[in-house]
Structure formats: structure tokens, C-alpha cells
C-alpha positions as CSV (number, residue, x, y, z in Angstrom):
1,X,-47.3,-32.9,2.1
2,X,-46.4,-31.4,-1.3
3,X,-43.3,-29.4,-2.1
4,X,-45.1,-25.8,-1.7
5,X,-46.8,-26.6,1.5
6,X,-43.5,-28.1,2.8
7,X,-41.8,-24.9,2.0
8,X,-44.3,-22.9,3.7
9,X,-43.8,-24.7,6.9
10,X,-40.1,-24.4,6.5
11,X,-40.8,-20.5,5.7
12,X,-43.2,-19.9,8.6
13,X,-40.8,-21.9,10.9
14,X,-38.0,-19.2,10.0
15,X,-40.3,-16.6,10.3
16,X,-41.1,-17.9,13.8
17,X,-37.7,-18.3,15.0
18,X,-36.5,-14.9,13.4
19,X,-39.1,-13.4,15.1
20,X,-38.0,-14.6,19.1
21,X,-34.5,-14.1,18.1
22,X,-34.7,-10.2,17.4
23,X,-37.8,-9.9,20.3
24,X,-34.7,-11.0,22.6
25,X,-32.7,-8.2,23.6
26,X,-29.5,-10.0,24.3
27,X,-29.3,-12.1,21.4
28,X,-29.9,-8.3,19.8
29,X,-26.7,-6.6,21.3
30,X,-24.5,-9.9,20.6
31,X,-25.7,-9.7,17.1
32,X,-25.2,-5.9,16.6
33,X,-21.6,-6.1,19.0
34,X,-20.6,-9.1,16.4
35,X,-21.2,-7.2,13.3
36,X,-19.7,-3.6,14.8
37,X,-16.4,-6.3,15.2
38,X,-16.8,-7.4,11.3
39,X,-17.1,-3.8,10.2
40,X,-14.2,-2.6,13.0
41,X,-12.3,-5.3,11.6
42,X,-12.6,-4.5,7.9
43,X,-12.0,-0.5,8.3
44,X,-8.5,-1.6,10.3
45,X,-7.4,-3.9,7.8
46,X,-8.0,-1.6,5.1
47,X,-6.6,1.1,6.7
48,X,-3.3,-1.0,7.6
49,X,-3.2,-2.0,3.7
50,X,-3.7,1.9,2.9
51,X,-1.2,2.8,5.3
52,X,1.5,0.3,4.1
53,X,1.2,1.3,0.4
54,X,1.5,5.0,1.3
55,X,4.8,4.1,3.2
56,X,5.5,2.0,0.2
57,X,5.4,4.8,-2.1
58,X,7.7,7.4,0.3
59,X,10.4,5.0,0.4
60,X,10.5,4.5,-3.3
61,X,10.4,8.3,-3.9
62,X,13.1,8.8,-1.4
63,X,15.3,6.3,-3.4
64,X,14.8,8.0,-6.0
65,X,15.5,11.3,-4.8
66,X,18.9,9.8,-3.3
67,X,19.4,8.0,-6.7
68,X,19.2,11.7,-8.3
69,X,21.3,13.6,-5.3
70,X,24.1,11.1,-5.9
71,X,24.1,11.4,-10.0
72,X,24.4,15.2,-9.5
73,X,26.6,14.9,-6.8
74,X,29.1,12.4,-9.3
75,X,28.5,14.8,-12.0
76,X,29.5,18.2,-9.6
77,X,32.5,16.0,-8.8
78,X,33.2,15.3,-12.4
79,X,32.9,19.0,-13.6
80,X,35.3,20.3,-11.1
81,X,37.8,17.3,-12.2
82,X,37.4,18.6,-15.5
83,X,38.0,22.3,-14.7
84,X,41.0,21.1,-13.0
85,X,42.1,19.5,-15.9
86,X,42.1,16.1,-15.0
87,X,42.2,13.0,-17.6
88,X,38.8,12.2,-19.1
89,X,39.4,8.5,-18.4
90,X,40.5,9.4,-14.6
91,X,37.2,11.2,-14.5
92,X,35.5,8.0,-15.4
93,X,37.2,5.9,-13.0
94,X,36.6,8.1,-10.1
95,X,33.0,9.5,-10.2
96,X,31.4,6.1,-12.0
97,X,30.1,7.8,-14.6
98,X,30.0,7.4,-18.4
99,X,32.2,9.0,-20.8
100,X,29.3,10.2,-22.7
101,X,28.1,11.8,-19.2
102,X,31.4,13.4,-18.4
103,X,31.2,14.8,-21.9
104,X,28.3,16.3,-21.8
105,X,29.8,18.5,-18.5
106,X,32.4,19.8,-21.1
């Protein structure tokens, strides 16, 4: 047999087995149920990574919201120091910020 009839056989064969595998209604339903399970599974992963990045993303924001509040808060600290009077280099040691911060509260 040459190489074109073989591969019609082999095509008709498929053809023929195709053909009783989607006239049988069970086989159907476990076909369709497997692939619904694919898809199901695909949307839920995707949806987990989707969720997981947006809770990614609020935690960094609210570290850097805290990261602000607690600069102003050092630098509210710092300006009352100042208006009290207190040594520049006290200033420094107790709110942790720079002298070139502190001076710009003057």
C-alpha cells in the first residue's frame, strides 16, 4: 500500500472512530463535564493570581501611606521642638530625622 492510500485508511479510521465517539451520549457529557473542569479551573486560577496581586498592591500602598504618616508625624514633632526652642542636634536625635529636614521646618 503506498504512503497516500495508507494515510487515507489511517484518516477514514479517525473519521470512523470520531464519529461513534460523539454519536455516544455518555462519552459526550464526560467530554463536555472534562473540558467545563479545564475552563473552571483556568478562570479560578486566574482569578486567585488577580486577586493576590490586587492584595499585593494594597499592602504596598498602605506601607507607604504609614511610611508618609510617620515622616509627617517626626516632622510635627520636630517643629514643635523647635518652637520650643530645643537644640537642633536634640531635634535630630529624637525625631530621626536629618538636619537638613529639621531645617527646612525653620
Amino acid at each position: 500500500m503506498n504512503k497516500a492510500a495508507a494515510e487515507n485508511t489511517a484518516l477514514a479510521a479517525a473519521k470512523e472512530i470520531e464519529s461513534a465517539f460523539w454519536s455516544d451520549e455518555t462519552e459526550k457529557e464526560l467530554y463536555f463535564a472534562h473540558q467545563q473542569l479545564l475552563m473552571d479551573a483556568y478562570s479560578d486560577e486566574h482569578t486567585f493570581e488577580y486577586l493576590l496581586e490586587q492584595e499585593r498592591e494594597k499592602t504596598e500602598k498602605a506601607e507607604k501611606m504609614a511610611a508618609v504618616a510617620e515622616q509627617e508625624g517626626r516632622a510635627k514633632v520636630a517643629s514643635n521642638l523647635l518652637k520650643k526652642g530645643l537644640d537642633v542636634n536634640m531635634i535630630i536625635e529624637v525625631s530621626g530625622l536629618s538636619r537638613e529636614d529639621i531645617e527646612k521646618l525653620r
